[in-house]
C-alpha positions in Angstrom: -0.3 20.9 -5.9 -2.4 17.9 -6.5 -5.5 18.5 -8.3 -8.6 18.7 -6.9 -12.0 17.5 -8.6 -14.8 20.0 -8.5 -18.1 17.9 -9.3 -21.8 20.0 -9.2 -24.5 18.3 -7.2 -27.2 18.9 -10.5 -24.8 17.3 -12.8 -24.9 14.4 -10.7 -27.9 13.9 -9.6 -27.3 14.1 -5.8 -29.7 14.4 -3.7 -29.8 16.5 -0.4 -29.6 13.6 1.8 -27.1 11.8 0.0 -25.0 14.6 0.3 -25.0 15.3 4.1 -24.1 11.1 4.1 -20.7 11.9 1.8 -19.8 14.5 4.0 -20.3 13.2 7.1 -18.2 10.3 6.3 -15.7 12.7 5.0 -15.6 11.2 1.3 -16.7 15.1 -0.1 -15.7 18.3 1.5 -16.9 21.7 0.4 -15.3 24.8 -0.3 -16.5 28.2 -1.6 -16.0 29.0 -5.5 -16.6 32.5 -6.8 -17.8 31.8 -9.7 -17.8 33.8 -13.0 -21.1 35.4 -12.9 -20.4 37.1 -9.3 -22.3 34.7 -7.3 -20.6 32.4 -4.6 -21.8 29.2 -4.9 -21.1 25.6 -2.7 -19.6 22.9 -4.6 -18.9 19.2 -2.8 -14.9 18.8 -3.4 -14.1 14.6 -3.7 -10.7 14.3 -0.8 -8.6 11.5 -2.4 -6.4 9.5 -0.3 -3.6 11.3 -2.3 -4.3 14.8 -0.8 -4.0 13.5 2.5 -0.4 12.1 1.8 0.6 15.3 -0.1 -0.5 17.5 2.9 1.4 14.8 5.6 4.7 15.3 3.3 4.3 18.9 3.8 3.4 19.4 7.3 5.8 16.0 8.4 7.9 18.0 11.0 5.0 19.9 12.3 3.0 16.7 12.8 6.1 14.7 14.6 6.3 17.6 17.1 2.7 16.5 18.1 3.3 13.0 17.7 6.1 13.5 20.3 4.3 15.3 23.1 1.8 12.4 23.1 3.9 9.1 22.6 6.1 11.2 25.5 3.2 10.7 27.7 2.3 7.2 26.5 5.4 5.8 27.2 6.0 7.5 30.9 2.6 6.8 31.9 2.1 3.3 30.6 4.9 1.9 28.9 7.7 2.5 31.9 5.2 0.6 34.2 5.4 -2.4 32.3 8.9 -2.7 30.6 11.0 -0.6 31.3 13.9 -1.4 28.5 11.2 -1.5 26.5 10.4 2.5 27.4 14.0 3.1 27.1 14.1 1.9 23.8 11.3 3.4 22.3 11.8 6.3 24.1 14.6 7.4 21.2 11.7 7.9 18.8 9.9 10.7 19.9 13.5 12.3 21.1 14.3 12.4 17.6 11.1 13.7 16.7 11.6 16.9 18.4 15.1 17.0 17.2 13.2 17.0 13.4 10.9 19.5 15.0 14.4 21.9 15.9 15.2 21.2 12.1 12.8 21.9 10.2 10.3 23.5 11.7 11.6 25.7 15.7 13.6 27.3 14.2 13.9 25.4 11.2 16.8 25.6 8.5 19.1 22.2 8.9 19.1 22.0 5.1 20.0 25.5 4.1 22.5 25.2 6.5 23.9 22.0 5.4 23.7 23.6 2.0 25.5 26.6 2.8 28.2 25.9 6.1 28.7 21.8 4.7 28.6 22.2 1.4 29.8 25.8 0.2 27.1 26.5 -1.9 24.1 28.8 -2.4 21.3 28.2 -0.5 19.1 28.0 -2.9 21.4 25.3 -4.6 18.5 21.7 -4.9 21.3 19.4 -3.6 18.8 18.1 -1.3 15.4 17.5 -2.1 12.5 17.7 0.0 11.6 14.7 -1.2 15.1 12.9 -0.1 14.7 14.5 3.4 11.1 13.7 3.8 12.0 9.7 3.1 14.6 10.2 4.6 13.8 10.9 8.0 10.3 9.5 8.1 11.3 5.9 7.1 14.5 5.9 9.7 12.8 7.4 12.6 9.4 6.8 12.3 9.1 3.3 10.8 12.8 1.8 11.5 13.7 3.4 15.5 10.0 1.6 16.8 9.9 -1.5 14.6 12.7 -2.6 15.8 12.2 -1.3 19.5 9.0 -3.3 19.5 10.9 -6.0 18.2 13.1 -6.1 21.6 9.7 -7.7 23.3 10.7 -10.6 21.0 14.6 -10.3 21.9 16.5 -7.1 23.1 19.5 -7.8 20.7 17.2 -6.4 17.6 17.0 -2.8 19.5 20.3 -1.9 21.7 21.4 -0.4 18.7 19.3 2.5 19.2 20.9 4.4 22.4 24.1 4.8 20.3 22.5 5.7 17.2 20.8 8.9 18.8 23.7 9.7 21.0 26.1 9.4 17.6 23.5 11.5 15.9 23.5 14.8 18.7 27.4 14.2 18.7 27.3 14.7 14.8 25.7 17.9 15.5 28.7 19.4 17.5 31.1 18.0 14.8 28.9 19.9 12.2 28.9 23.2 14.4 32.8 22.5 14.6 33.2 22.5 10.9 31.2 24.7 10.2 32.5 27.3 12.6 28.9 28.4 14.6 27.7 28.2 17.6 24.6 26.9 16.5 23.1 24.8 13.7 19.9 23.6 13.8 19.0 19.9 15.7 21.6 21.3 18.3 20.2 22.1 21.5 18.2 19.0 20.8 21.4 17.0 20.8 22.9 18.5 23.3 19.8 18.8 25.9 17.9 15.3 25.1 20.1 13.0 22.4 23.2 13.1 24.1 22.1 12.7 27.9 19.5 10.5 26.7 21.3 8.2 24.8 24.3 8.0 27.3 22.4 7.4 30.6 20.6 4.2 28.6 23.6 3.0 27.4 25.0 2.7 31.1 21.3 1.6 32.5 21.5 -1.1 29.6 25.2 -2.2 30.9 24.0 -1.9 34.6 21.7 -4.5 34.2 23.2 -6.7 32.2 22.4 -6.3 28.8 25.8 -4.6 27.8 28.9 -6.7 28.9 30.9 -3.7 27.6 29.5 -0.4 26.8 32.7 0.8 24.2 33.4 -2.2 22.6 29.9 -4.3 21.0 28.6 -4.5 17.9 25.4 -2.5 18.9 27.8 0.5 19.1 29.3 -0.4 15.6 25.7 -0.3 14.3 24.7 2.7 15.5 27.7 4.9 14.5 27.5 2.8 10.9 24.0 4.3 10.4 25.1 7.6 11.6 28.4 7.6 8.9 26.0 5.9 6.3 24.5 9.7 6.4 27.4 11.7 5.4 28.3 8.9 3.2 25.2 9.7 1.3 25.0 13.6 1.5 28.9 13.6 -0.6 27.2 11.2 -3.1 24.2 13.0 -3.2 27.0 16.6 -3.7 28.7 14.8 -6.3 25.8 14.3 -8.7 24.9 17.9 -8.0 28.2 19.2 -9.0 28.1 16.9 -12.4 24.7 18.3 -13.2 25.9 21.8 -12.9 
């Protein structure tokens, strides 16, 4: 946990009014300290910008479930009017979000089943960090999927990638329940209900109009399934370095 600084308004000198400003402009927040004489007493608490990042790396899944629900309704209300490859595109991102939100969060578990069904090993076994699936799945989905959806306003080439990378990535899913030997692993119904369907009915929109000469055979196909194998690609690295520090 990241510390927190603990600061009494006497020692500095605060007055009342200065106080109501700092907390109305959320630079202090208070929180009640029992302290060691029996008496509760009101301390101002200074937030750093730090706290905020450590409580968004915690509560990432839970947030993107949110997120979703309202870039869902930005995009069909708005977006679709104006563009509508454009609210294909982007569409992908909050898609994925909830299938985060079926990993790690409703019902959660992805990792500890990776850890367990994938790789054979405890579950309690740190092969993957939270920090590596935090990164992970923040800077592909939520930073890399838009940018360069937004960037198909520029030209559509930089984003027709994306239709193939989610539908690769719910297809991975059934592969991982076939290896694995369950009916269900965690992202699945996801996949199966949204990624999948999703990702094939825009690939054969895309073709439909044009964009696509040949919906098998492009390089836009090669790029999402490269990003897709670039995963598992890491995860045996990542089971390798386990295994040598064991």
């Amino acid at each position: 946990m990241c510390r927190s600084y603990s600061l009494e308004l006497r020692s500095l000198g605060m007055s009342h009014g200065l106080h109501k400003l700092l907390l109305s402009n959320n630079i202090l927040s208070t929180e009640l300290l029992y302290s060691t004489n029996g008496y509760d007493k009101m301390r101002p608490k200074i937030v750093r910008l730090f706290d905020y990042y450590v409580w968004f790396k915690k509560n990432w899944a839970k947030i993107g479930f949110i997120l979703a629900i309202y870039l869902f309704a930005l995009l069909i209300f708005i977006a679709r009017q104006y563009n509508f490859v454009l609210f294909i595109l982007l569409l992908h991102t909050p898609v994925y979000m909830l299938h985060q939100t079926e990993e790690y969060v409703f019902p959660g578990g992805f990792r500890e089943f990776f850890i367990t069904k994938i790789y054979g090993l405890s579950k309690n076994a740190r092969v993957l960090s939270d920090d590596f699936i935090f990164y992970l799945n923040v800077i592909l989905i939520w930073i890399v999927l838009p940018t360069f959806a937004i960037l198909s306003t520029i030209d559509y080439g930089y984003a027709l990638w994306i239709p193939y990378f989610s539908l690769f990535a719910g297809v991975a899913h059934v592969a991982l329940s076939i290896k694995a030997r369950t009916i269900y692993n965690p992202g699945l119904v996801v996949s199966l209900l949204l990624n999948i369907p999703i990702g094939l009915w825009s690939i054969i929109y895309l073709k439909n109009i044009g964009l696509l000469n040949d919906p098998l055979l492009n390089p836009y196909m090669a790029i999402g399934l490269a990003i897709n194998m670039s995963l598992p690609v890491v995860g045996i690295v990542m089971y390798r370095r386990y295994i040598k520090r064991t």
